[in-house]
N, C-alpha and C positions, 0 to 999 in steps of 0.2 A: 682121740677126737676125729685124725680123719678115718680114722678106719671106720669109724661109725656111722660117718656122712655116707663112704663109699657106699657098704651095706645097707642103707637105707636109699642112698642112689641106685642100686643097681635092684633093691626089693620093686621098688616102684616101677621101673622099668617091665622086671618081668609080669607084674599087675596090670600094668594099661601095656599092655602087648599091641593093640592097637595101634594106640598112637603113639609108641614109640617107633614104630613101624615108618607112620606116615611122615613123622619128624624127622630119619633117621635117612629115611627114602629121599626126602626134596631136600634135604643138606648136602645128601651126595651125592645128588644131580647136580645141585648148583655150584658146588664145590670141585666137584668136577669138570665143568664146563669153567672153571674160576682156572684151573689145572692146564685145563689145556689152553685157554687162550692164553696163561702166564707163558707157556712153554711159544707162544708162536709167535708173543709179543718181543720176549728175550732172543728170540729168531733173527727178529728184523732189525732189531736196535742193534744188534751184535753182528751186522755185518761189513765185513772188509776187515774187522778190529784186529785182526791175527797178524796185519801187518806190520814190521819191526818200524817201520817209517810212516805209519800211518797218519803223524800229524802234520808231515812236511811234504805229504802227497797231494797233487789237487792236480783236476783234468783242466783241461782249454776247452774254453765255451765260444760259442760264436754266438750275440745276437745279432739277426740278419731284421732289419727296418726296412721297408721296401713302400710303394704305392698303395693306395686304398686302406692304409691303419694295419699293413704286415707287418707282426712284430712275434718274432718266432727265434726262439732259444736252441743251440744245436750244439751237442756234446761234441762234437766231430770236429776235425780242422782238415786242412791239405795236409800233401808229404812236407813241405819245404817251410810250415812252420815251428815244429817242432826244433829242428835244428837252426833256423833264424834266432828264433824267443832264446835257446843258449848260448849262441854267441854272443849278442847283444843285451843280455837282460845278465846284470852280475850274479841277482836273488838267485838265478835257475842255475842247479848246482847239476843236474842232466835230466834228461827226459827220455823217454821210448813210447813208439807206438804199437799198438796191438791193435789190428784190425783180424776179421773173425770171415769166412767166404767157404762157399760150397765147390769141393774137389771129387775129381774123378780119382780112384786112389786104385791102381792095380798092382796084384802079387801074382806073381805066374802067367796065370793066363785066368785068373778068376778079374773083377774088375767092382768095386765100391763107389757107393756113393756117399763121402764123409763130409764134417765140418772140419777145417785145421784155420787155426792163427796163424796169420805175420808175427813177427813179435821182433824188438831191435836187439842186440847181442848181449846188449846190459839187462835183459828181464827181468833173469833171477837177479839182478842185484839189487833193483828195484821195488819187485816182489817178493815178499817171502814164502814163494814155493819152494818148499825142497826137494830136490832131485835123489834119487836111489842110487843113480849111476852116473859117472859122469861128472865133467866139471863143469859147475853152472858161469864160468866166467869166460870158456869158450865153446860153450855148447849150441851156442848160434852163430858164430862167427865164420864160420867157412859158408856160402851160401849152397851148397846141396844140403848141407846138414839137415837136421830132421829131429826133435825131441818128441817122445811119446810118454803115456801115463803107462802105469802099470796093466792097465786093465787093456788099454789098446795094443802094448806089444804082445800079450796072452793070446788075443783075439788074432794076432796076424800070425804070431810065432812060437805060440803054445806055449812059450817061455818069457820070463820078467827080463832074460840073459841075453837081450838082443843088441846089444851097441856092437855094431859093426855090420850091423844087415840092413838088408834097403827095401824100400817101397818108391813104387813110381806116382807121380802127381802128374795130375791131364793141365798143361800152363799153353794157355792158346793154343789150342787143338792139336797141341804135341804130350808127348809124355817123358816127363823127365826124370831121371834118377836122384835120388833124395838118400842117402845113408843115417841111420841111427845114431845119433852121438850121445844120448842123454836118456835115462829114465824117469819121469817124476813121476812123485805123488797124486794120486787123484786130487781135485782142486777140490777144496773144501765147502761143504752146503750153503754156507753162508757167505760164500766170497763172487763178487759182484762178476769177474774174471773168471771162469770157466774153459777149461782147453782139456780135448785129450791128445789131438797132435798141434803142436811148432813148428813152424817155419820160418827161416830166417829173413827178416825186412830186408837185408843187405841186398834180396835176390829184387827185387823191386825195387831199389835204390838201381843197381847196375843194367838192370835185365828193361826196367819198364819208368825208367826218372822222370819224375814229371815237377817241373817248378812253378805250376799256374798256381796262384793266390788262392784263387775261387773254389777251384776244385775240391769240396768236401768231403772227405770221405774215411780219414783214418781217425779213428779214437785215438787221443796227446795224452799222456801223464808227465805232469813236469814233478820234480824232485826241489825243493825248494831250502837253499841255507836257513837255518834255524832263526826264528827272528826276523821273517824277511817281510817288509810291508805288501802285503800281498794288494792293494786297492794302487800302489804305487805300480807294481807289476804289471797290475791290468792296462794303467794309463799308458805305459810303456810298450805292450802288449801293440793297440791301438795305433800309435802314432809308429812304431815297425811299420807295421800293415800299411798305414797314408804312404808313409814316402816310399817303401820297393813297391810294392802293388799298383802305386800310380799311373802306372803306363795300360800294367794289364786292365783294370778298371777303367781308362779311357778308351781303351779300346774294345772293350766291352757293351760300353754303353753305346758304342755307336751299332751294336747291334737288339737292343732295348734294354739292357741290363739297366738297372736304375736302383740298386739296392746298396742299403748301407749297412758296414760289417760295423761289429764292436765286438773287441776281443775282451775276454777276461776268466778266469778261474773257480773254478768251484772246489772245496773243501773235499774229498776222495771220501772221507765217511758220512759224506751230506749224502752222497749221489745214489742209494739205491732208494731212498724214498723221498725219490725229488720227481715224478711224472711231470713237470710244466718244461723237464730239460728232454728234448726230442735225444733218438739215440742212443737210451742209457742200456749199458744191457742189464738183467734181472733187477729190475725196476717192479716197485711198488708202490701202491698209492698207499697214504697212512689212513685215509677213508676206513681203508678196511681192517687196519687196527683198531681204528678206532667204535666204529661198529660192531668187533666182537666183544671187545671191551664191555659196552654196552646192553651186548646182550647176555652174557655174563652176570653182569650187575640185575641184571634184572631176575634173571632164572635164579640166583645167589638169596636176591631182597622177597622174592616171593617164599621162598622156603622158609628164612627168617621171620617175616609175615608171619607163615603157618606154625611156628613153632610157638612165636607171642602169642597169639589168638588161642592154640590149643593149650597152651601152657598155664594160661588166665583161666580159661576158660573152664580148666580141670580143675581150679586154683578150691573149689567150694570144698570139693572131695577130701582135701588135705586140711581142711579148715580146725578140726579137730586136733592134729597133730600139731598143727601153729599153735592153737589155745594152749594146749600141755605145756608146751616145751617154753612158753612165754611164761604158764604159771610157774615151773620150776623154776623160771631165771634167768631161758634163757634171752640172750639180747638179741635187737636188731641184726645189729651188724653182725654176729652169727649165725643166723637166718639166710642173711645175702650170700655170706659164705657159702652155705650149704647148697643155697640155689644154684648161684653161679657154679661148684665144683657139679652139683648134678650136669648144667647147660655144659660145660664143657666134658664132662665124662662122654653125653651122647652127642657132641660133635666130636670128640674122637671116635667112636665108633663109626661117625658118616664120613670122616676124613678118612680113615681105613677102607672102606667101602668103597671111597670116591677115588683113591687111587687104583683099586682093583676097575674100577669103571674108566680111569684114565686110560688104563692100558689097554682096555678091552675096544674102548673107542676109536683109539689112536689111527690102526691102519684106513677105518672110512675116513677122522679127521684130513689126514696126512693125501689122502685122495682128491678133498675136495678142497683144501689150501694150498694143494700143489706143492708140499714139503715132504721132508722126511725127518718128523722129531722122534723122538723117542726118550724113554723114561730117564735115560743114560744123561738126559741135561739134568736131570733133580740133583747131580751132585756139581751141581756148578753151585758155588758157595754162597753167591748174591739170592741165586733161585731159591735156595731150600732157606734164604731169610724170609725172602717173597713168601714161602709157602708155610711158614710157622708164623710168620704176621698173618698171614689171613684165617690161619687154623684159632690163632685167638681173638682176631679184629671177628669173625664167625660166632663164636664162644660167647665173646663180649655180649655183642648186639642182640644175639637171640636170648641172651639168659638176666639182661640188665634191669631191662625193664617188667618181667615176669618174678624175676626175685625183689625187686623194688614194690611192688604190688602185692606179693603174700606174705611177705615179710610186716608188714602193714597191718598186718587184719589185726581185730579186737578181740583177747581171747576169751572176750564174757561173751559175747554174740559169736565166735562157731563154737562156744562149748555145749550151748543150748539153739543150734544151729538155725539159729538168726539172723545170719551177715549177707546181707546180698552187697552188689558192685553198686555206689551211688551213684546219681545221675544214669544218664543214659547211654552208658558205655560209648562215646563218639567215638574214642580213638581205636575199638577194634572196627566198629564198624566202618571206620577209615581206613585201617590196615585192609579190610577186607577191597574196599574198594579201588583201592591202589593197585592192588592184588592184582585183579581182572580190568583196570585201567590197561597196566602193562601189557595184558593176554590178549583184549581186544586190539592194543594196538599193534601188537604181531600181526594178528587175526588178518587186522584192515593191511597192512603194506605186502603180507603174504600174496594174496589175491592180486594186490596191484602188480606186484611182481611177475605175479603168473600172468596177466594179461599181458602186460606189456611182451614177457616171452613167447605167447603165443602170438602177438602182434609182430615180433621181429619176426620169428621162423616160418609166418603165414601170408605175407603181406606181397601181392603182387611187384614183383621187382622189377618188370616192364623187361623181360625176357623170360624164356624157360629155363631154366636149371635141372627141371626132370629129366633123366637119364643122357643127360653131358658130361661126357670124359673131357679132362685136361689133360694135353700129353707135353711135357715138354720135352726138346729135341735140342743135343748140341750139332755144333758146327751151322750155327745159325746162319751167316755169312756166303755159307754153301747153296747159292741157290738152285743150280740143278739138282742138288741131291733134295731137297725141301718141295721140288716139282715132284720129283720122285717117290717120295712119302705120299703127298697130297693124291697121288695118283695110286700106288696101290694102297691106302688106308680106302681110299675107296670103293676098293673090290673087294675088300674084306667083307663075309657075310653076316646082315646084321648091322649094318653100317649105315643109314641113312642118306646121310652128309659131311663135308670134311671143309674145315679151315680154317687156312693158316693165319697166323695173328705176330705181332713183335713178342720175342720173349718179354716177361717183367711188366711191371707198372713205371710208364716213362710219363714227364711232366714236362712241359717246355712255355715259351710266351710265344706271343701274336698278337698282330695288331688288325683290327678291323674300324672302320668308321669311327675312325679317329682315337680306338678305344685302345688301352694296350690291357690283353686278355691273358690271363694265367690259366694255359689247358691242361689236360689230362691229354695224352696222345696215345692214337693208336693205329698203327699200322696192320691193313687187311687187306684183303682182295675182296671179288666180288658174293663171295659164299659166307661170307661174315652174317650179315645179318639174315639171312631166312635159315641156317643154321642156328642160331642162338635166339630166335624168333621175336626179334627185334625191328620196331612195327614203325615205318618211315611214313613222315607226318607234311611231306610237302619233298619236289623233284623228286627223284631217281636217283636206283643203286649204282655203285660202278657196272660201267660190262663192258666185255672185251667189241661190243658194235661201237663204243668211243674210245679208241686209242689215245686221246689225248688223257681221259681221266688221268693215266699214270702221272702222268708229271704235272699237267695244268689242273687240274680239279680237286676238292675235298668236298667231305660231311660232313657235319656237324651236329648237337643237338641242340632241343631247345633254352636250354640255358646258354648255349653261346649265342644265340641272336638275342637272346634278352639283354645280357651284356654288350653284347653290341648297342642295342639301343635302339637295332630297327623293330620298325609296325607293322611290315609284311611277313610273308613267310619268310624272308632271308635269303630264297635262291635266285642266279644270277650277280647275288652281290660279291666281292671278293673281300680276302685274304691278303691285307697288303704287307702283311711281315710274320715270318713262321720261322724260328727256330735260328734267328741269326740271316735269313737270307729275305732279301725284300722282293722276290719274285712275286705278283701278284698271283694267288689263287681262287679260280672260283668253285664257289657252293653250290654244285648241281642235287644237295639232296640235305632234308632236313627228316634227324630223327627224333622219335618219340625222348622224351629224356628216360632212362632206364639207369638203377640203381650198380653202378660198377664198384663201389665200395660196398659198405656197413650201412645199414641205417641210421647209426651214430652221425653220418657226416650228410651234410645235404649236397646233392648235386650239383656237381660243377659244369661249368663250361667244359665241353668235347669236341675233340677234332678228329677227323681219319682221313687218313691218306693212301693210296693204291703204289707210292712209289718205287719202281723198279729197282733202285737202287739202296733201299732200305732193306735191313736182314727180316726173315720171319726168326721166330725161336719157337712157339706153341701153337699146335693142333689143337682145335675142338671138331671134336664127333659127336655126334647125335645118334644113338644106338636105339634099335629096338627093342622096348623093355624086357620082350621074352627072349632074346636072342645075346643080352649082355654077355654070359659066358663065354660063346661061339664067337663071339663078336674079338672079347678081349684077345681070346687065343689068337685068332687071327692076326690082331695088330700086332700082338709082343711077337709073333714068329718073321710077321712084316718087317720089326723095327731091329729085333736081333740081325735080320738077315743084310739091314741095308748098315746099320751101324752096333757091329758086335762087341765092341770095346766100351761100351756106355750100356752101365745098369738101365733095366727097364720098370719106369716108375709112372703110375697113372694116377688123379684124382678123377672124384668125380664133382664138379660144380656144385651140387648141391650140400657137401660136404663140407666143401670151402666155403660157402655162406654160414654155414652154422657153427662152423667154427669162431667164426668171428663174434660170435658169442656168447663164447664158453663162459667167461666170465659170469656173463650174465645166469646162466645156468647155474652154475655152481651157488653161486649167491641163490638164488631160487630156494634151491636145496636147506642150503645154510638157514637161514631166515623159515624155512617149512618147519626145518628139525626145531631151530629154537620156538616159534608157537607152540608146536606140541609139546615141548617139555614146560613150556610155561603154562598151558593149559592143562598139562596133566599132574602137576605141581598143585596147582591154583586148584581143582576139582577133586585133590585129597586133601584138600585144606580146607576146603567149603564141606566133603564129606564129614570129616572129624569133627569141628563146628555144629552142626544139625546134628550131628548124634550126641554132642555133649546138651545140646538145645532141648532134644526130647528124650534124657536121661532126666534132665532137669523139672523136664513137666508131664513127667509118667502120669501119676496121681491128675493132673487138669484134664489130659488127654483121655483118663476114664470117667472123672465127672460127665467131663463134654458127653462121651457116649453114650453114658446112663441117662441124660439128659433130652436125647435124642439128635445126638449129631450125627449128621451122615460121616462114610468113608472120604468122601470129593469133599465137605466142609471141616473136615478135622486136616488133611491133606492142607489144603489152603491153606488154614490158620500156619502151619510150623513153616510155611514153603513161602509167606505170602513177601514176611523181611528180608529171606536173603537173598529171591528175585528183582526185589525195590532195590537192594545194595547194587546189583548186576547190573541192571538199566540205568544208573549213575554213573558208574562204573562206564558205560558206552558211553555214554553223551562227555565226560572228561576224554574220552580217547579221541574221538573224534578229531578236534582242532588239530592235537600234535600228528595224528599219521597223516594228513590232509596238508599237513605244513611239510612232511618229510618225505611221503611221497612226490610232493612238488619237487620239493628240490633236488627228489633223485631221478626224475623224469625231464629234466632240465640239462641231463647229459646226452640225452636224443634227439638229433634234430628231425628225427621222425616219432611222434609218441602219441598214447593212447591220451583219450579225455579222464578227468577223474569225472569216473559216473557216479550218480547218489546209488545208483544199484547197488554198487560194491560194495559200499556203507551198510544197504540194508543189510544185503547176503548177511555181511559180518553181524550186524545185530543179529539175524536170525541163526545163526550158528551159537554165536556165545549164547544166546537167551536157550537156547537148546540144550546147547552140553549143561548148563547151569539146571535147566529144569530134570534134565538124564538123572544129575550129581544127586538135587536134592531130591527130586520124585521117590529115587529107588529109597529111600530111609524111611520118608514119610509116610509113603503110601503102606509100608509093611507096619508101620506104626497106627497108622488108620486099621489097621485090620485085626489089632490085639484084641483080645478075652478082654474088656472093661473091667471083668473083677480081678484078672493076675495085676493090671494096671493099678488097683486099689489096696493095694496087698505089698506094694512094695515101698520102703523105705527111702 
């Protein structure tokens, strides 16, 4: 018996070669894309999980409460909490911290620029990285020491065999000797914790101790006894903090500090798709699991779609074979059998397909999710359950309700083929409209997407970014040598303009007319702004004709006098508390406000200062477009020559804006690729449809002729239903992308309007591809021989 079924599943098959085709094709697209987001979904959920301790691990959180409704969550703590929280807290059975910082790193007389971790002596005991070489129980404990990965001692010493050789690290503008003690393992894809080189905390406990409460800055992992009331912890946590930090918080506030700490922990497997915790490192939003998800589901439900529609649809064709096989005897429920083993025979062939399209996809996926999976997780035993549930929840769905329906028929009416479908088929032409539901509403959020991209990467930032180099420079602190830079960066040809700026993005408070203002800070001299072409909107720039600017004067922009509260332009007013010191300062110059982050954030209050006694760290130059190359050479022979022991590393401004929204790009992408595969799913679904539609009405299609119907009104008539389905079709989409677009434009606090434009564009797109899909069938069918039309069965 099933041999029988097989052979008559796989005859029919090779018979409508068509639309086995078209079936076979959007099952393993969608099944594919089912593939790969299982593979990046089992990514994210499974990270950190390889840890032997991973249930008794949780980091220290800070929320920080502060003035005006600040209420901000920080993974981070100071040095002097983690070993507080163990002393006194019984639950904390040890902790370590791992903080992550950019090093000057030289071998010989070559010199790098790398990332390496602190990390405390207990890491590995903590962590479950394994080491190659070396004892992980005192492999950080002497503070020169030094642990590298495999791949980082290759890279210095040609060899995995390095414990006992050294590398130098640039620590405050010295270089220190660091020896090898350990080899590990590269850190695993999915582990929140990332390192290729270690360094031992011990050296910052000894070398750099610092006990202030406040000071935020190292990521805490506590190690917790089994059992331990972790909410009891936190309170515990808390009331530490009130009574030692007492002093330093009093004395804080007497310099505006006015913010309230709350300590408490977070779960170690919660924390890489936790975004609302500042600080996390490989942090993920589950947004974007769940929008591939989504789109998935979607590309997956249209194939499905198409396979019901052509399935039914072909259903007349086999009407005959239903009649026999019911007058011999045979039964329903062997019928369904038969169906259903056909439906999953050719969803195994699109599941086979679809893994060959896994793999072939993989490297662009892996590009634009920023991973690296591979087919190598299919034998992960939970996955390949995932992936034989969905090879038959696939099977199921597409083959249920098309065998439910021929299985049906009456075999006295197709024996004498007389059966048509009663009523008025709603539920294909509901499948179909679902169909291109989904496709328009790609269609519509694609577009939005794209605008708003071209909205970030176009949009006046209230300076130039065009051909601005960012150079940063150590020995910041060094202010004759920073004269010195400033001064031949400017002979360099090709060179415009040059100036120097604080290294980093620094934030501090002040207080103005009565107000206490949370700035952004920037320290510059007088070439800052006609260099960066940053357009002052009331007073004047620094210049060296007022000496006093340095110490008595600042700028500011317009968002700080609005925070202030004043009416006028704001100059002449002062500065009456800046950064802990209540010297008054005055505002001889107000600037335009201009975008110093992302357009994600809106502008804050700004302040600059010219003061002498403040380090520079970063150049900006304004180079001639045609002259860049001549230009760069210049500076990196400039900067080798004044500081040769620091790699030479340049951006350029506008590179650094754009980056800031990769994200956004990549998404773009994403969202592009999934439309077109749902429209090109959807319009071999619609094509196979219209051709089972005018197989069905050959014989009417030559009446109409002989009749005298034209080519454009026989065209009409086959074309006229499934365009009425399409324009349904749009008017359902509409609400949900208009709802979702909203709410994903609601993460800019710079964003485009939703125009009815883009609505129509999209109507006029899908009503296009749908007219391409169906035109080309129709109109070749408007142009048949009337009599081969009469002639066929």
């Amino acid at each position: 018996m099933l041999r029988n079924y097989l052979k008559i599943a796989l005859r029919n098959l090779l018979r409508q070669k068509g639309f086995a085709f078209i079936n076979i094709t959007g099952l393993s697209i969608g099944l594919a894309c089912c593939m790969l987001i299982l593979l990046y979904t089992k990514d994210e959920i499974s990270y950190d999980a390889f840890h032997e301790k991973k249930d008794q691990l949780y980091r220290v959180t800070c929320r920080i409460q502060g003035k005006e409704g600040r209420n901000e969550l920080y993974g981070i703590a100071a040095m002097i909490e983690g070993p507080s929280f163990k002393q006194d807290i019984p639950e904390v059975e040890s902790y370590t911290r791992v903080q992550e910082r950019d090093f000057i790193l030289r071998k010989g007389r070559e010199t790098f620029n790398e990332k390496a971790s602190w990390a405390d002596a207990n890491f590995f005991s903590v962590f479950s990285f394994p080491l190659v070489s070396g004892d992980p129980k005192s492999a950080l404990k002497d503070i020169h020491s030094v642990v590298l990965t495999e791949e980082t001692a290759q890279k210095y010493f040609g060899t995995t065999a390095a414990i006992g050789k050294s590398l130098e690290f640039e620590i405050n503008n010295k270089f220190e000797t660091f020896v090898v003690s350990g080899i590990a393992k590269r850190s695993p894809q999915n582990s929140s914790i990332k390192f290729d080189i270690l360094l031992p905390f011990n050296y910052l406990v000894e070398k750099e101790y610092d006990d202030n409460w406040l000071w935020l800055s190292y990521p805490t992992y506590l190690v917790m006894h089994k059992g331990a009331d972790v909410q009891a912890v936190s309170r515990k946590m808390t009331q530490i903090y009130n009574r030692k930090a007492r002093n330093q918080v009093a004395e804080a506030s007497k310099h505006g500090f006015a913010a309230k700490f709350i300590w408490g922990v977070q779960p170690f497997l919660e924390m890489h798709l936790d975004p609302t915790v500042e600080h996390t490192p490989e942090v993920s939003n589950p947004i974007y699991s769940y929008i591939l998800i989504c789109i998935a589901v979607f590309v997956l439900l249209i194939a499905c779609i198409n396979f019901v529609n052509l399935t039914v649809s072909q259903s007349l064709r086999r009407g005959r074979e239903i009649g026999i096989r019911k007058v011999v005897g045979g039964q329903r429920r062997q019928l369904i059998f038969q169906f259903l083993g056909e439906s999953f025979l050719l969803t195994f062939c699109a599941f086979l397909f679809a893994v060959l399209l896994t793999e072939a996809a993989l490297p662009f996926f892996n590009e634009l999710a920023n991973k690296q999976l591979s087919l190598s997780y299919l034998l992960d035993f939970q996955l390949v359950g995932s992936f034989i549930l969905l090879f038959l929840g696939t099977g199921f769905a597409a083959g249920f309700y098309p065998a439910l329906v021929l299985s049906g028929f009456d075999p006295m009416k197709t024996l004498y083929n007389r059966f048509q479908f009663s009523g008025k088929n709603y539920l294909s032409k509901s499948l179909v409209v679902l169909q291109f539901s989904l496709a328009t509403f790609l269609i519509i959020t694609t577009l939005f997407v794209y605008s708003q991209f071209h909205f970030l990467t176009t949009k006046d930032l209230g300076y130039n970014d065009k051909n601005l180099i960012s150079l940063h420079v150590g020995q910041d602190r060094n202010m004759p040598l920073m004269a010195t830079f400033s001064e031949q960066f400017r002979k360099a040809p090709g060179v415009v303009s040059v100036a120097p700026a604080l290294g980093g993005d620094w934030g501090t408070v002040s207080k103005a007319n009565g107000v206490d203002i949370d700035i952004a800070f920037r320290h510059i001299d007088e070439h800052y702004f006609p260099t960066l072409g940053i357009q002052l909107k009331a007073g004047r720039n620094f210049s060296p004709d007022f000496p006093a600017d340095s110490t008595h004067s600042v700028i500011v922009n317009e968002a700080y006098i609005k925070k202030a509260g004043w009416k006028d332009s704001g100059v002449g007013h002062t500065v009456d508390f800046l950064n802990g010191s209540e010297q008054k300062l005055t505002i001889v110059g107000v600037v335009k406000d201009y975008h110093y982050g992302s357009l994600k954030e809106e502008i804050g209050p700004m302040l600059f200062t010219a003061d002498p006694h403040m380090p520079f760290g970063r150049f900006y130059l304004r180079v001639q477009p045609e002259k860049i190359p001549q230009a760069l050479r210049s500076v990196e022979a400039t900067y080798r020559k004044l500081d040769p022991f620091r790699p030479f590393q340049y951006k350029f401004e506008e590179d650094i804006n754009r980056r800031n929204y990769e994200t956004e790009a990549k998404w773009k992408q994403i969202i592009s690729f999934a439309a077109v595969l749902t429209i090109f799913i959807s319009c071999i679904g619609l094509f196979g449809l219209v051709s089972l539609s005018i197989q069905r009405r050959t014989k009417e299609i030559g009446i109409r002729k002989v009749l005298g119907a034209s080519v454009w009104q026989v065209s009409t008539l086959l074309s006229r239903n499934f365009l009425y389905l399409v324009l349904i079709a749009f008017v359902v989409a509409i609400p949900a992308a208009w709802y979702a677009t909203q709410r994903w434009l609601e993460n800019f606090a710079y964003r485009i309007d939703i125009d009815w434009k883009v609505f129509a564009a999209s109507a006029l797109l899908t009503t296009a591809i749908a007219i391409v899909t169906v035109g080309f069938n129709t109109f070749r069918t408007a142009l048949m021989n009337p009599a081969n039309s009469l002639k066929t069965e």
